[in-house]
ZAZAMAR-629832 format. One line per 2 residues: their letters; for each residue z, x, y of C-alpha. Coordinates in nm, 4 decimals. Layout:
% ZAZAMAR-629832
a) Z,X,Y  ...
This chain:
% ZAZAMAR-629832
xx) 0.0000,0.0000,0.0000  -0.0556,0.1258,0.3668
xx) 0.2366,0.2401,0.5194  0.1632,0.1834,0.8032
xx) 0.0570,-0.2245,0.7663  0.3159,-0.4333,0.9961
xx) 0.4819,-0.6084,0.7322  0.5513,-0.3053,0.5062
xx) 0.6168,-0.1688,0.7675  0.9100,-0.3725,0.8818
xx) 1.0066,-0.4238,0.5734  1.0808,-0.0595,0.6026
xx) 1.2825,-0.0991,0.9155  1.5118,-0.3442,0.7886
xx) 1.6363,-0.1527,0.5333  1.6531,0.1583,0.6785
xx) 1.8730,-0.0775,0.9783  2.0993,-0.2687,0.7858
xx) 2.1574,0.0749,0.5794  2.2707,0.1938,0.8981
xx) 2.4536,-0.1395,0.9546  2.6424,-0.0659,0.6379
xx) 2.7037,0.2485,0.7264  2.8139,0.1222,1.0635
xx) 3.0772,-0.0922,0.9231  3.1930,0.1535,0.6560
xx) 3.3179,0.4114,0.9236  3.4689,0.1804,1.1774
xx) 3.6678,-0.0684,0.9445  3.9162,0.1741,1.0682
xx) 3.8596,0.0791,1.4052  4.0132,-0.2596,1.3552
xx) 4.2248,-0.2226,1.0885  4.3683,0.1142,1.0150
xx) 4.6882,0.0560,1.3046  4.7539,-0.2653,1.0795
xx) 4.7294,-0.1175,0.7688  4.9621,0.1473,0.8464
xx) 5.2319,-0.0511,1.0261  5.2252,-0.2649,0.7275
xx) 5.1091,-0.5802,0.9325  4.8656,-0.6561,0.6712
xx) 4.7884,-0.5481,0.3284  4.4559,-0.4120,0.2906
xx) 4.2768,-0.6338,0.1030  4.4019,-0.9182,0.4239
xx) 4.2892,-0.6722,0.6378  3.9577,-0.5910,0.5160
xx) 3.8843,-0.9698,0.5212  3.9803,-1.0072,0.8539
xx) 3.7723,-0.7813,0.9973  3.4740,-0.8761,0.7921
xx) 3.5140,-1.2088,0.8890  3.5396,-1.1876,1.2627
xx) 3.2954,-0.8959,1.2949  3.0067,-1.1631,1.1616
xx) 3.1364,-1.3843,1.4058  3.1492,-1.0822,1.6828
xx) 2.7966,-1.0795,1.6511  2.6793,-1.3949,1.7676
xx) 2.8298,-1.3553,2.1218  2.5597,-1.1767,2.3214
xx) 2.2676,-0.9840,2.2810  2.2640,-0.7649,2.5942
xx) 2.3446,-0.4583,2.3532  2.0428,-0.5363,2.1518
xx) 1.8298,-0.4874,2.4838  1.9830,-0.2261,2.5749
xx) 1.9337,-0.0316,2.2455  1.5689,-0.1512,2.1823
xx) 1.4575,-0.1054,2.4766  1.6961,0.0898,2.7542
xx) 1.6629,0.4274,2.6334  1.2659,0.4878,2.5570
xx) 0.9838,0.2614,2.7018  0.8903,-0.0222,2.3841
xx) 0.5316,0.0829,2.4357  0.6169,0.3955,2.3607
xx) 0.7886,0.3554,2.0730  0.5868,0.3679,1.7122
xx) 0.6578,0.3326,1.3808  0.7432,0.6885,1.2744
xx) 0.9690,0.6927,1.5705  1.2177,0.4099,1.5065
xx) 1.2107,0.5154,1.0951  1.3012,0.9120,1.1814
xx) 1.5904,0.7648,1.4258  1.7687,0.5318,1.1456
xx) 1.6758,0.8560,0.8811  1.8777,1.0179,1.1478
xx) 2.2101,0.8402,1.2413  2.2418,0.6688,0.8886
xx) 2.2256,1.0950,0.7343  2.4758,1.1655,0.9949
xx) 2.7361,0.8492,0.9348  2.7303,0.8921,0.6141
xx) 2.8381,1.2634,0.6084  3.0669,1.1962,0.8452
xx) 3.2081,0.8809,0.6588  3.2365,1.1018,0.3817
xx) 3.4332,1.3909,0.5545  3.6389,1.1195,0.6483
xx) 3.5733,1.1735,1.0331  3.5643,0.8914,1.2591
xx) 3.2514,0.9262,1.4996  3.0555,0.7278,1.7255
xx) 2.7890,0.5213,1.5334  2.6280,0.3871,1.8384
xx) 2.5628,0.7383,1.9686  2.4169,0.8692,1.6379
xx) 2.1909,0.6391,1.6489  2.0916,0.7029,2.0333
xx) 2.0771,1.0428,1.9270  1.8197,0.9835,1.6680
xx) 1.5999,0.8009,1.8666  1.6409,1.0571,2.1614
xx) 1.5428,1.3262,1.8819  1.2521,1.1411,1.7017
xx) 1.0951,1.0718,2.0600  1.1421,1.3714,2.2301
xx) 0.9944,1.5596,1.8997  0.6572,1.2967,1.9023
xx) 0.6101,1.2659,2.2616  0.8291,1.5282,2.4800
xx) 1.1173,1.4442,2.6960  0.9032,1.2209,2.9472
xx) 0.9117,0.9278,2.7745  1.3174,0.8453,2.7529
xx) 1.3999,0.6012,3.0370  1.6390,0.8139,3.1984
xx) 1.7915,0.5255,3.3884  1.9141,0.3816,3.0664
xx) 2.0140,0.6930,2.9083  2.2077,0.7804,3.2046
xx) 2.4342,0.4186,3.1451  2.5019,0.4918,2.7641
xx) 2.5956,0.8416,2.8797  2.8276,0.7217,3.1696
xx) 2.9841,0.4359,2.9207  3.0330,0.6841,2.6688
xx) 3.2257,0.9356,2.9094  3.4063,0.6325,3.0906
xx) 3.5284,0.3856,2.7828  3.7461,0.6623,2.5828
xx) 3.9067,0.7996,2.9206  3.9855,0.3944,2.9952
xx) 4.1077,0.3625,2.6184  4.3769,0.6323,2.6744
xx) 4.4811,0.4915,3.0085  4.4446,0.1016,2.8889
xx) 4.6736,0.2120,2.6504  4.8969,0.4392,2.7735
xx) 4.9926,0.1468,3.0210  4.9739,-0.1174,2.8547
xx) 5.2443,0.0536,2.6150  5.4862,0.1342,2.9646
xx) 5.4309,-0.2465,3.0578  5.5371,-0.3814,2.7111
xx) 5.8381,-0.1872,2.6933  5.9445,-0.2641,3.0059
xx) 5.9338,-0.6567,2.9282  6.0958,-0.5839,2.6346
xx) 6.3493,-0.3660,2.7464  6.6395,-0.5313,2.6722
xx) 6.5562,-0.6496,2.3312  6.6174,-0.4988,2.0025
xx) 6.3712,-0.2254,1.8664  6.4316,-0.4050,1.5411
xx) 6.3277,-0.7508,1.6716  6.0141,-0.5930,1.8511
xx) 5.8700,-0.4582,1.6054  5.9034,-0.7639,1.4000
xx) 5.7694,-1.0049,1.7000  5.4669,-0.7443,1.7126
xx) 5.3844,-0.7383,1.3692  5.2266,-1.1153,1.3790
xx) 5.0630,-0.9814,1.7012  4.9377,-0.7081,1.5597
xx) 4.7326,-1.0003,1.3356  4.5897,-1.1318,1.6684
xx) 4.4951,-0.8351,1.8281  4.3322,-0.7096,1.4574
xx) 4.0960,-1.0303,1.4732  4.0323,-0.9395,1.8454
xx) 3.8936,-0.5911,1.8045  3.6940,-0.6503,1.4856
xx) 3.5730,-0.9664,1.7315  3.4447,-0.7498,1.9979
xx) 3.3724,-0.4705,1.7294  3.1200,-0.6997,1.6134
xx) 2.9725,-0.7743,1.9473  2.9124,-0.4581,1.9882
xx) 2.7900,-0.2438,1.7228  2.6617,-0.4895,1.5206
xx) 2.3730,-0.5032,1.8039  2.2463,-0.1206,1.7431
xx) 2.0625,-0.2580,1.4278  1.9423,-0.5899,1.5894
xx) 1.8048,-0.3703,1.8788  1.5885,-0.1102,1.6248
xx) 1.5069,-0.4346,1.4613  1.3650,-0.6482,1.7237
xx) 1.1910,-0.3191,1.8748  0.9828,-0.3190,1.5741
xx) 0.9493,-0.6824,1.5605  0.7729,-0.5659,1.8969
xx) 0.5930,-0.2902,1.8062  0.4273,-0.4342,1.4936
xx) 0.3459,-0.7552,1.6864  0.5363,-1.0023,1.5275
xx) 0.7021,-1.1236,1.8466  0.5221,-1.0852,2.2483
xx) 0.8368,-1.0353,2.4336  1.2213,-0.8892,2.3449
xx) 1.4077,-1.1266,2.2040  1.6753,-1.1043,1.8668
xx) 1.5852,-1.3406,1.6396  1.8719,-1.5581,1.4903
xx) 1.7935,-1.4150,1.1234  1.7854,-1.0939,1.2758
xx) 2.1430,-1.1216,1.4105  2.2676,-1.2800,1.1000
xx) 2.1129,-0.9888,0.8590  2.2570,-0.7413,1.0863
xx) 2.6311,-0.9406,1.1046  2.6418,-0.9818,0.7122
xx) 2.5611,-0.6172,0.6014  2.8482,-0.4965,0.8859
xx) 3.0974,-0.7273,0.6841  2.9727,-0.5833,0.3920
xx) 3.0466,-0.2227,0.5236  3.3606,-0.3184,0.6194
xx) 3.4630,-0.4621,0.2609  3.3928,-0.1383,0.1176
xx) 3.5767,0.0232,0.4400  3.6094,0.3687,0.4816
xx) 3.9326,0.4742,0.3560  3.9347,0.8397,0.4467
xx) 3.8400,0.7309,0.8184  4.1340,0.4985,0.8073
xx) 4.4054,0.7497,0.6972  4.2648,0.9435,0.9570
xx) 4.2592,0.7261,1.2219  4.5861,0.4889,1.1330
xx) 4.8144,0.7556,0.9337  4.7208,1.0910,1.0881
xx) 4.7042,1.1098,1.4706  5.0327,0.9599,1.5327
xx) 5.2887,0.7379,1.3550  5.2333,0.4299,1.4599
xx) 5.4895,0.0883,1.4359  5.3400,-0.2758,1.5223
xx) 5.4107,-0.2894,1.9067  5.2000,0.0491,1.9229
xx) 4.9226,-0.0629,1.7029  4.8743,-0.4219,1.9033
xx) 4.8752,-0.2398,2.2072  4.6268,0.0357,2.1006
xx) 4.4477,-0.2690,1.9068  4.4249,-0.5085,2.2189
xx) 4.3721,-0.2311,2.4945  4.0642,-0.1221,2.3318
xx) 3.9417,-0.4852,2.2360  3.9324,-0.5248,2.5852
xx) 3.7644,-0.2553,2.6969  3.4675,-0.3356,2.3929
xx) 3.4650,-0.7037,2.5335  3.4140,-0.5771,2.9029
xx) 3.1109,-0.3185,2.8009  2.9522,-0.5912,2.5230
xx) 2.8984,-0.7805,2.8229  2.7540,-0.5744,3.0340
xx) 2.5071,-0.4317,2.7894  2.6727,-0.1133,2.7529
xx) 2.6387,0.0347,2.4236  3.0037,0.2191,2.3321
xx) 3.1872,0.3704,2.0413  3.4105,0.1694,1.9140
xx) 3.5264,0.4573,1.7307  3.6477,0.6585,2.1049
xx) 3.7864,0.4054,2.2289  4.0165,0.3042,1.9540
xx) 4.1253,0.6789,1.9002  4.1885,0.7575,2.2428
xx) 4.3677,0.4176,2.3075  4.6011,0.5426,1.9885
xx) 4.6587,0.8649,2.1775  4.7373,0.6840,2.4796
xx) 4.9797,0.4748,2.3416  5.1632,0.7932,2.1407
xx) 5.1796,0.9626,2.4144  5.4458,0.7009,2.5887
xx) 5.6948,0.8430,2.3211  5.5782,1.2225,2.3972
xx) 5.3399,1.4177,2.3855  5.4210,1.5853,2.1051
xx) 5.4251,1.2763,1.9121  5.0503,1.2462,1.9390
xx) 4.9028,1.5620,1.6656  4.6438,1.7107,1.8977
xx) 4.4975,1.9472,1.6331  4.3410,1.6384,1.4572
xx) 4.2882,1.4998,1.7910  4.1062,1.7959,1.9227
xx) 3.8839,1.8078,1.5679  3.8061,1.4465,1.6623
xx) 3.6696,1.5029,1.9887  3.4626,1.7898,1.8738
xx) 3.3156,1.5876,1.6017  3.2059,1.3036,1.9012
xx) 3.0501,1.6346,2.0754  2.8149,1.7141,1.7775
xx) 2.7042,1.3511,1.7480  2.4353,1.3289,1.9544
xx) 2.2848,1.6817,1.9000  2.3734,1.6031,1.5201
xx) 2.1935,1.3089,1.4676  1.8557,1.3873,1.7002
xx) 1.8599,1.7207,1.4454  1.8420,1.5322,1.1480
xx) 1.5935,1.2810,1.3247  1.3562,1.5273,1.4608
xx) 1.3616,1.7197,1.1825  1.2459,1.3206,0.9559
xx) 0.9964,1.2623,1.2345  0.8150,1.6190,1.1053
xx) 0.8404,1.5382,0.7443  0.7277,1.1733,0.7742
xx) 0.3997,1.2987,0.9806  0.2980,1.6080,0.7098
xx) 0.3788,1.3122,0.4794  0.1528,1.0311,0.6167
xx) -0.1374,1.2476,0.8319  -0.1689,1.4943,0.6374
């Protein structure tokens, strides 16, 4: 069959997207659920159910993401099919090493890096839309710094309205929060990440065209919803020891503030179309929120080995991309 006929074609896509979608999901179960595993808020298996349910539902809220990702960061006529293949080759080889180093990264910027590094390698570094580049980069800078702050007070706020009450009775008040706040950030977890596929998707809807102007189709954001749940049932434990058991010791009134802080913050930047990690602003909202007990409490090796991991994302991820976009064109023209 020709590889390069529309429908095989997209066929291709989708797999290669909601691969990524899984892949997605895998790494940031921990996002929404690793502070209420490891406060004990939730079992696991609750957990994990939880957060696939309200992800799915996440992903019906807006698609200004979507737009963002299928079209804000190279020009849609410049896109082509080798191009948005090479980009999910890219971010799903680099999520699911990281996944399996038990690293929590940035998805969403793995996957801007691939398609940075699959276009740049085809058609040089004219065609990115630098205007839309330049908001993914400021979001990205921006959200984790406002995670750490969100959190830190947040945390100062609580425990001055609770200052005169038991730490015994706190913790038990906070551990049903920590239930509400765990259904808000898988919520807004879903309305934001869940997009990155639906935006590849519907950009090659475009490009093979199957639709005249950018628009997610409803079984588009369903597919893309249902294999993020599915990610998140397998869930990445290694991330989640990481992320919940690792970086500081966490009891419920710190994981619903570090939980509801960031939920926020996702909601905000769903909204506006900005495409975040999840993954930063979680992490940094954690170490916000350990650092109101001291700094100390908060173990900045693992923190620092974090950070340095969301570094080598985007470089990372176009690597692996660029380096698809070659084989895929010996493979197909020559």
């Amino acid at each position: 069959m020709n590889p390069f006929d529309p429908l095989f074609f997209l066929i291709i896509v989708v797999v290669l997207a909601w691969t990524y979608d899984f892949f997605n999901g895998m790494n940031d179960a921990a996002n929404a659920i690793a502070t209420t595993v490891s406060t004990k808020a939730l079992t696991p298996r609750q957990a994990i159910a939880l957060a696939r349910t309200m992800n799915i539902l996440g992903a019906f809220l807006t698609t200004e993401v979507a737009k963002t990702m299928g079209k804000g960061v190279i020009d849609p006529g410049s896109m082509d099919q080798l191009i948005l293949i090479a980009s999910l080759i890219g971010a799903s080889g680099w999520s699911a090493l990281c996944t399996y180093m038990g690293i929590p990264i940035s998805i969403t910027h793995a996957l801007v890096g691939g398609i940075i590094g699959s276009a740049i390698i085809s058609k040089g570094i004219t065609v990115l839309k630098f205007a839309g580049v330049k908001k993914i980069i400021i979001a990205m800078l921006l959200s984790p710094i406002a995670g750490f702050f969100f959190g830190f007070l947040l945390m100062i706020l609580i425990f001055w309205l609770f200052r005169k009450a038991l730490p015994a009775k706190i913790n038990k008040g906070f551990r049903y929060g920590q239930i509400l706040s765990a259904a808000f950030m898988s919520f807004t977890h879903g309305s934001n990440d869940t997009q990155n596929a639906m935006g590849v998707i519907t950009a090659a809807l475009l490009v093979s065209g199957f639709i005249e102007t950018f628009s997610v189709p409803i079984w588009v954001i369903l597919g893309s919803a249902l294999f993020m749940g599915l990610g998140t049932s397998v869930g990445g434990w290694k991330v989640i020891k990481t992320m919940g058991m690792k970086m500081v010791k966490l009891k419920p009134v710190h994981g619903f503030t570090a939980e509801f802080s960031s939920a926020g913050i996702i909601l905000i930047s769903s909204l506006l179309g900005a495409p975040i990690s999840t993954s930063h602003v979680i992490s940094t909202s954690i170490m916000g929120v350990g650092a109101t007990q001291r700094l100390s409490a908060v173990r900045w090796g693992i923190a620092v080995h974090i950070i340095l991991t969301w570094i080598l994302t985007f470089p990372g991820a176009a690597l692996i991309s660029a380096l698809a976009y070659l084989l895929l064109r010996v493979i197909f023209y020559s």
